[in-house]
C-alpha positions in Angstrom: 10.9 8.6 10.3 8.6 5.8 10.2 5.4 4.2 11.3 4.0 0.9 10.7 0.7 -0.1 12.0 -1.9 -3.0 11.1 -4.8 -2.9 9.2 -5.4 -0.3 7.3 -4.3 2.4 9.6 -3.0 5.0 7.5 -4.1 7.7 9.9 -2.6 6.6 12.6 0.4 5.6 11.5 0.3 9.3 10.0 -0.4 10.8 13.2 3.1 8.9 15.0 5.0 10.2 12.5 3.6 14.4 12.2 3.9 14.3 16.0 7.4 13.3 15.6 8.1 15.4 12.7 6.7 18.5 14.7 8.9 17.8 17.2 11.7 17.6 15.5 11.0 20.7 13.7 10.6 22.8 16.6 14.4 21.7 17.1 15.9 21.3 13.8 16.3 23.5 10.7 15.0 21.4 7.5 15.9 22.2 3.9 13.3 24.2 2.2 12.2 26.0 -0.6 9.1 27.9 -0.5 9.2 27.1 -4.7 9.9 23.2 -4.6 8.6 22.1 -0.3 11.0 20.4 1.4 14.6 19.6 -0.6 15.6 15.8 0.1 18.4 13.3 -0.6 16.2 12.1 -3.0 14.9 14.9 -5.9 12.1 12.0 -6.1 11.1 12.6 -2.9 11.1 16.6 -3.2 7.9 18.6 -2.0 5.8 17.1 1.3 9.2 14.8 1.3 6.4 12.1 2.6 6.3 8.2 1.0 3.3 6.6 2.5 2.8 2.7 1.2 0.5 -0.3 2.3 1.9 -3.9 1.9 -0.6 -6.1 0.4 -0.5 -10.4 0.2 -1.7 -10.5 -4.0 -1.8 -14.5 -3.9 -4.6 -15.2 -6.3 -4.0 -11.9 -8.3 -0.8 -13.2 -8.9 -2.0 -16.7 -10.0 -4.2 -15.6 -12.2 -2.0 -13.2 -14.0 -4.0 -9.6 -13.3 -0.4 -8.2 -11.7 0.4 -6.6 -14.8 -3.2 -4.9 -15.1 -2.9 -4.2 -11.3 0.5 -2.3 -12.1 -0.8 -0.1 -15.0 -4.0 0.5 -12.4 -2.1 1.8 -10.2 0.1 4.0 -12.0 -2.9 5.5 -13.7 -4.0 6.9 -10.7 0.1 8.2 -9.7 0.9 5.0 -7.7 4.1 3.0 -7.2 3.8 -0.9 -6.4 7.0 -2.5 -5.5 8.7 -5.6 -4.3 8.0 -6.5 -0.6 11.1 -4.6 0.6 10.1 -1.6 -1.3 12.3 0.2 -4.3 14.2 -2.5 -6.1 13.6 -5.5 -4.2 11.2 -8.3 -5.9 7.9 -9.9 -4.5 8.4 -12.0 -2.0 5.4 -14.4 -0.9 3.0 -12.5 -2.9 3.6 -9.5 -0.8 4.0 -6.2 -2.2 4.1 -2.7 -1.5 2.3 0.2 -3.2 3.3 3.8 -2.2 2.5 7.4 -3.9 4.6 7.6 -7.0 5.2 11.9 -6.7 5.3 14.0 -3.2 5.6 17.1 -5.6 2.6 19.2 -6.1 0.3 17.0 -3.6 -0.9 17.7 0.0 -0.3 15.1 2.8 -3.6 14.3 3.0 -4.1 13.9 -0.2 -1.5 11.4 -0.1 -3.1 9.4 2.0 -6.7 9.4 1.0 -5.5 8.5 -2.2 -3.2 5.7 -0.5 -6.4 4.8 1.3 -8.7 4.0 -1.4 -5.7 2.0 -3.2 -5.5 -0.1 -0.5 -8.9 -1.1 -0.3 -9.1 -1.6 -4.4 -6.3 -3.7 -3.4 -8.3 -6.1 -1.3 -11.3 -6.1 -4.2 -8.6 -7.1 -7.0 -8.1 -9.8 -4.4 -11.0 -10.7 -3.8 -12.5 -10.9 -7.3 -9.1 -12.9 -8.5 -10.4 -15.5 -6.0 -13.8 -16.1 -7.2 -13.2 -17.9 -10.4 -10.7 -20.8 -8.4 -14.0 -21.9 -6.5 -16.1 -22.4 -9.8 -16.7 -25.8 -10.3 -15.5 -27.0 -7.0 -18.2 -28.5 -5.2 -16.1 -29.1 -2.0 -15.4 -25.0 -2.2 -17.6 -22.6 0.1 -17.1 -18.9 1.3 -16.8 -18.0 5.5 -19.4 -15.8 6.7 -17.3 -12.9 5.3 -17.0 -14.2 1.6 -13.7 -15.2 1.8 -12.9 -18.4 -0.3 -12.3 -21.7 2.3 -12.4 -25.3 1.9 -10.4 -27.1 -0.6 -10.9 -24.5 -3.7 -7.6 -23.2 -5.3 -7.0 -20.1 -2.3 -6.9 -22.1 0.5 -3.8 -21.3 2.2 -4.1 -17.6 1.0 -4.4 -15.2 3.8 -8.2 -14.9 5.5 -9.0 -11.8 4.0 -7.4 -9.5 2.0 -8.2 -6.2 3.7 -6.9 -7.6 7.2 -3.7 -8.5 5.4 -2.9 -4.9 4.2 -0.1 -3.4 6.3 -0.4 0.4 6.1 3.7 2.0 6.6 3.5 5.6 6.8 6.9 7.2 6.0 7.8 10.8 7.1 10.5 13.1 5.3 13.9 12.4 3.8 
């Protein structure tokens, strides 16, 4: 099951897919184990059985070489960031995905708040790798929002960073 809505929408893309999952369980018998949660294809997967991710456009992050601090960020605090078509697949435009890295041991909603307040540190790793491409460009200025514009080194980039996050809410299995 899955859900994809824009912005940063976690909770509704959450709520399409418990709706469906409630549904579903009202008809169907799902593996479980009061011990381990819900038993999955994938032992990675094993507990709420539920990958939740955001995509994210890193332009300027990626231009001025923070991705590797970005990744050990993020895995600090029990993320996953992969390629734009998720496990296995590289970046593609700048565009990655970041999803909880363990579905053991956690709560659904803590899944997502934690999701959540990645996605937004997302959009301010962004936002601060822009800054320094507009120093010392006299043609550069910011939009009412702060966003880079003009002819500094992120034009091009997407408008803002936090409009450009995609939350994907993924249910079991």
């Amino acid at each position: 099951m899955q859900a994809i809505r824009p912005g940063v929408d976690l909770d509704g893309a959450w709520r399409a897919v418990d709706a469906l999952d409630d549904d579903l369980d009202g008809r169907l018998d799902f593996a479980f184990s009061s011990t381990l949660g819900f038993l999955t294809s994938c032992p990675t997967n094993v507990g709420t059985g539920m990958r939740a991710s955001v995509q994210a456009h890193l332009p300027a992050v990626v231009l001025n070489k923070d991705l590797e601090r970005l990744i050990e960020d993020l895995r600090s605090k029990r993320l996953a960031i992969r390629g734009f078509y998720g496990e296995g697949s590289a970046a593609f435009g700048n565009f990655f995905q970041v999803s909880n890295g363990t579905t053991l041991g956690v709560r659904e909603a803590e899944i997502l708040e934690r999701l959540d307040a990645a996605a937004r540190e997302l959009a301010d790793w962004e936002e601060r790798a822009r800054r320094p491409s507009c120093r010392g460009h006299g043609a550069c200025s910011r939009t009412r929002s702060g966003v880079p514009s003009g002819s500094c080194g992120t034009r091009g980039s997407s408008v803002a960073p936090r409009l450009s996050t995609m939350p994907r809410c993924c249910g079991w299995g």
